[in-house]
C-alpha positions, 0 to 999 in steps of 0.5 A: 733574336737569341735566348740572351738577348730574351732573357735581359728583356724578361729580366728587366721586366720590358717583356713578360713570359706568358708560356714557354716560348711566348712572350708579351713585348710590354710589362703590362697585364695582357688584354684577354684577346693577347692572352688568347693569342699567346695560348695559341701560339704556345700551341704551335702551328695550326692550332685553333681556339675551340670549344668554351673558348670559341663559345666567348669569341661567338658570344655564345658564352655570357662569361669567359672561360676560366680555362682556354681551350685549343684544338691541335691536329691530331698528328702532333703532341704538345705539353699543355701550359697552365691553363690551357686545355689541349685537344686533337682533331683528325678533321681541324683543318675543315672545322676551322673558321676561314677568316675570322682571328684568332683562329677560332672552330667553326660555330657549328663545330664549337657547338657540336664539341659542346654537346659531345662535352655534355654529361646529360642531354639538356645541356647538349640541347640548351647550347644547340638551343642558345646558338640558334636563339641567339642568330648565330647558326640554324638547326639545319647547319648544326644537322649538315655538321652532325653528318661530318662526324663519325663520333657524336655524342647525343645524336639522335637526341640532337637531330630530333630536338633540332627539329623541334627548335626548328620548329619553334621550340627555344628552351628545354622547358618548352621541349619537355612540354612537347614530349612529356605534356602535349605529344604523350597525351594528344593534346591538339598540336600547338603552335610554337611562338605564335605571332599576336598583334596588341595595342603595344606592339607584337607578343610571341607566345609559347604555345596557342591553341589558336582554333580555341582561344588558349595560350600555354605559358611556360616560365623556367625561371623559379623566381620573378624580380617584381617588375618581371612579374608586372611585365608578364601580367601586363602581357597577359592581361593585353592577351586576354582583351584579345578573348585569349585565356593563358594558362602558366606552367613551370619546371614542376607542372611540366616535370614532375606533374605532366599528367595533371598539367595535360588534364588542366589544359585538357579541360580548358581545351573542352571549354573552349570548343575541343571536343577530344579526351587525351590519351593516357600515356601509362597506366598510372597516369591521372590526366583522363581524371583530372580532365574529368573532374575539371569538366564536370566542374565547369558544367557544374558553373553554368547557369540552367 
């Protein structure tokens, strides 16, 4: 079609300009999967949608990404369009997916870009996490697609913590437990989202200390909606007619006050048959003390 015969199409408003070069056949406002189409196009050959972008295909995003990003091979060069971000790969032909369209990185490789992306490691984690708790790869894939890449931000942060999610960890908070709370202290090794039967049905629980009867909760969210709030308890009142004794934790018990988090469940763990005393994880920490004055209060409640 010549450039005339393009432009009356434009003039006469039957066809849009979306980029230089791409055009939509219509006048109406394009669907987001148009829009993603024609930034690829305008991207010329080989190129793929990739990281936030592919993360809204996978639905490993909750919203849209406000700006599209593409993946070209490293050997070319092309002028971005407005809204579209451009990157380059020495290795895009093999951290494409083979069938699905539009083009689109890889889960694992969108992950992995994802996290090089991230400024701080709990946001290369949480997406790593979120991408396995939502089905969508395992952390063994994700490790096999570290080994491909020479560059990798946070990787041996990321190729631990995928032990952990491996293992049972699914959130940052349940991973700061582990290396700030339980680990640091030696505290009995819990089990990670333990299976337990009830009357309404199976519950998954953060942490049970199951030879001793004690479930540690943990709760990222910093306020609960009211029937969040009777769910939980709900759930751990079905827990306890089981003979099983929970204690909650947030951010701040776990961040900020992990040596009296570990000197509370120390003591409870005491109570319930553990005959250890945990470590103290640097000369300031209060954990020894705090499980200390917790036993001695419990023994000061039992009956002569």
């Amino acid at each position: 079609m010549s450039a005339d015969a393009i432009a009356w199409r434009v003039n006469a408003e039957r066809w849009r300009t979306l980029w230089p070069g791409v055009y939509l056949a219509s006048s109406g406002e394009p669907s987001r999967e148009a829009t993603l189409w024609a930034a690829m196009r305008s991207a010329g050959a080989g190129a793929a949608l990739s990281h936030q972008t592919a993360a809204e295909l996978f639905k490993l995003a909750d919203e849209p990404s406000s700006l599209i990003h593409i993946t070209i091979p490293e050997s070319r060069r092309v002028r971005a369009g407005a809204g579209i971000v451009v990157h380059r790969s020495s290795r895009l032909a093999g951290a494409v997916h083979p069938t699905l369209l539009p083009p689109r990185t890889r889960i694992e490789e969108t992950v992995l870009d994802l996290a090089r992306q991230a400024a701080e490691f709990d946001a290369a984690f949480n997406v790593a996490c979120a991408a396995c708790q939502r089905g969508l790869t395992k952390p063994e894939f994700l490790a096999a697609a570290m080994v491909e890449r020479k560059k990798m931000r946070w990787r041996a942060e990321l190729r631990e913590a995928l032990g952990e999610v491996g293992s049972g960890v699914h959130s940052m908070l349940e991973y700061r437990y582990l290396h700030l709370v339980e680990r640091p202290h030696r505290l009995p090794t819990a089990e990670r989202q333990a299976r337990v039967a009830i009357s309404a049905g199976n519950r998954y629980l953060d942490n049970l200390y199951d030879g001793y009867r004690l479930c540690v909760e943990l709760d990222g969210l910093q306020t609960h909606q009211e029937e969040r709030r009777w769910q939980d308890q709900r759930r751990v009142n079905a827990i306890a007619v089981r003979g099983i004794l929970t204690l909650r934790y947030g951010w701040n018990d776990v961040n900020n006050s992990p040596c009296q988090t570990a000197g509370e469940i120390a003591a409870l763990l005491n109570r319930q048959g553990w005959p250890g005393t945990v470590r103290r994880c640097a000369p300031a920490c209060t954990a020894q003390a705090v499980q200390a004055r917790y036993r001695g209060i419990s023994r000061a409640d039992r009956p002569a």
